[in-house]
C-alpha positions in Angstrom: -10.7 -6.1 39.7 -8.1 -5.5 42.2 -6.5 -2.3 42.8 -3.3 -3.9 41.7 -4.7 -4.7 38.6 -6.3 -1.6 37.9 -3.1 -0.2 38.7 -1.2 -2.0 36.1 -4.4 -0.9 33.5 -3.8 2.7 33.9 -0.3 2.5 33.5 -0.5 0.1 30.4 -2.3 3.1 28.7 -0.5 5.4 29.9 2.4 4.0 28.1 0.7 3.2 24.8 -0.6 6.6 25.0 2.8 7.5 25.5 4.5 5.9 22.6 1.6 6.7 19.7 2.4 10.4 20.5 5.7 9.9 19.6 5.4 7.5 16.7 2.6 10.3 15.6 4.6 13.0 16.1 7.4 11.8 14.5 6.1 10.2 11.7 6.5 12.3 7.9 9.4 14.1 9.9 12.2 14.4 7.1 15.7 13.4 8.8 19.0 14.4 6.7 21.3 11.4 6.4 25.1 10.6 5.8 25.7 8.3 2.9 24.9 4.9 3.9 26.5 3.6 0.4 29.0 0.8 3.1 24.6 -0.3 4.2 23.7 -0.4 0.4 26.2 -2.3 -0.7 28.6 0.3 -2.0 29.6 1.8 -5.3 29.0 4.2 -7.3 25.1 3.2 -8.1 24.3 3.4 -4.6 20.2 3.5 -3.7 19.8 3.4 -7.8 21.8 0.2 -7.7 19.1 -1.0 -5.1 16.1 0.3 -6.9 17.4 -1.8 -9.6 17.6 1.4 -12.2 20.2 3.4 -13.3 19.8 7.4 -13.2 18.4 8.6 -17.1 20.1 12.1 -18.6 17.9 14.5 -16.6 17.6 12.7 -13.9 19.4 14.2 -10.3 17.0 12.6 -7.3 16.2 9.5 -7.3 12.9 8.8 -4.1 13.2 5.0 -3.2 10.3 4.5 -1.9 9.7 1.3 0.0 6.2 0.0 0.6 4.1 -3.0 1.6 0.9 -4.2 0.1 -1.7 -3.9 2.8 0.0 -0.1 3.5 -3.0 2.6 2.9 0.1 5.8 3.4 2.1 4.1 0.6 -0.6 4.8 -1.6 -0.8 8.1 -0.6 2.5 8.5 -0.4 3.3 7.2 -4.2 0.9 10.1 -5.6 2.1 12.5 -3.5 5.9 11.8 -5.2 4.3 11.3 -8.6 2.3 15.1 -8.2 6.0 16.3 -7.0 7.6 14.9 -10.3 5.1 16.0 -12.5 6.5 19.5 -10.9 10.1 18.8 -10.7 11.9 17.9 -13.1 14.8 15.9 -11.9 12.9 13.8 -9.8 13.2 10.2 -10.5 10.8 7.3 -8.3 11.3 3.9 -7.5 8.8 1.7 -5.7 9.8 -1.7 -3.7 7.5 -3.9 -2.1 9.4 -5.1 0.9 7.3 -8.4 1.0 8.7 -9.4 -2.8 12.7 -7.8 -1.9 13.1 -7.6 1.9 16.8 -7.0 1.2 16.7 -3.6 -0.2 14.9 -3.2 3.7 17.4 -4.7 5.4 20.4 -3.1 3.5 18.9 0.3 4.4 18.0 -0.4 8.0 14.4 0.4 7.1 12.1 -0.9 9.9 8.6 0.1 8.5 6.7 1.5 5.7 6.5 3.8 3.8 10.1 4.7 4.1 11.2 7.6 1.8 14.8 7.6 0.9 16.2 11.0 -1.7 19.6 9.2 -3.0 21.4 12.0 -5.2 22.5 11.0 -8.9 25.6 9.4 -7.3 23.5 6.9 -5.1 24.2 8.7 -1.7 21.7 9.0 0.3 20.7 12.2 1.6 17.2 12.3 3.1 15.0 10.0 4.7 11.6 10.0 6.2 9.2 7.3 7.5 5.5 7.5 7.2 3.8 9.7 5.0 6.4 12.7 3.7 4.9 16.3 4.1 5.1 17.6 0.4 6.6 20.8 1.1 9.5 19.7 3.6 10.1 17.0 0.6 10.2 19.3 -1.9 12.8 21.9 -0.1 15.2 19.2 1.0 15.3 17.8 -2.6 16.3 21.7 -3.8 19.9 21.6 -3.1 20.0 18.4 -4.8 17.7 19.6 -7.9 19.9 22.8 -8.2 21.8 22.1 -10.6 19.4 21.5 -13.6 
């Protein structure tokens, strides 16, 4: 090999290196979001209206979670929100496989899974976070939303 090709070696993983410690160190990172209700098709369902649900009496958060079959973190990820609602009340979860209804994906700008999105009783969104969601970040930007039970 040629010191031109080695050259262009190193520097290939140095870049992937690169870029997997920022996809790792971002990923679970919860990011607070404006309503998106003009991306999700509007009214006053919002991300319920997506989930294809409608909010019950006690219900005040709805987690959208969206998820793909061959994902191993959505599995994780689906018992980690069912362990926070057996906790919380007010806590409402609705899973989409994006391979069966790629438009609730697209209308959310959701680029991979598992994609986490906290839509208040209204339908606007508040919270997102791709990859696996760290439960007590989760659980203390949901409390604001939860408060008034």
């Amino acid at each position: 090999m040629d010191l031109l090709g080695v050259t262009v070696l190193v520097a290939a993983l140095v870049l992937a290196t690169a870029v997997g410690l920022v996809l790792r160190r971002r990923d679970g990172r919860l990011r607070a979001t404006a309503d998106r209700r003009g991306a999700s098709g509007g009214g006053a369902a919002g991300g319920w209206a997506l989930a294809g649900t409608a909010p019950a009496d006690g219900d005040r958060v709805l987690l959208l979670q969206l998820s793909s079959p061959v994902c191993t973190p959505c599995r994780r990820t689906a018992e980690l929100i069912d362990d926070l609602r057996a906790r919380q009340p007010g806590v409402a979860h609705a899973e989409v496989d994006v391979a069966e209804r790629p438009e609730v994906a697209r209308a959310l700008g959701v680029l991979r899974t598992p994609t986490v999105v906290a839509f208040d009783r209204s339908g606007a969104e508040f919270v997102r976070v791709s990859g696996l969601p760290r439960a007590a970040e989760l659980e203390a930007a949901l409390a604001p939303a939860l408060g008034a039970l």
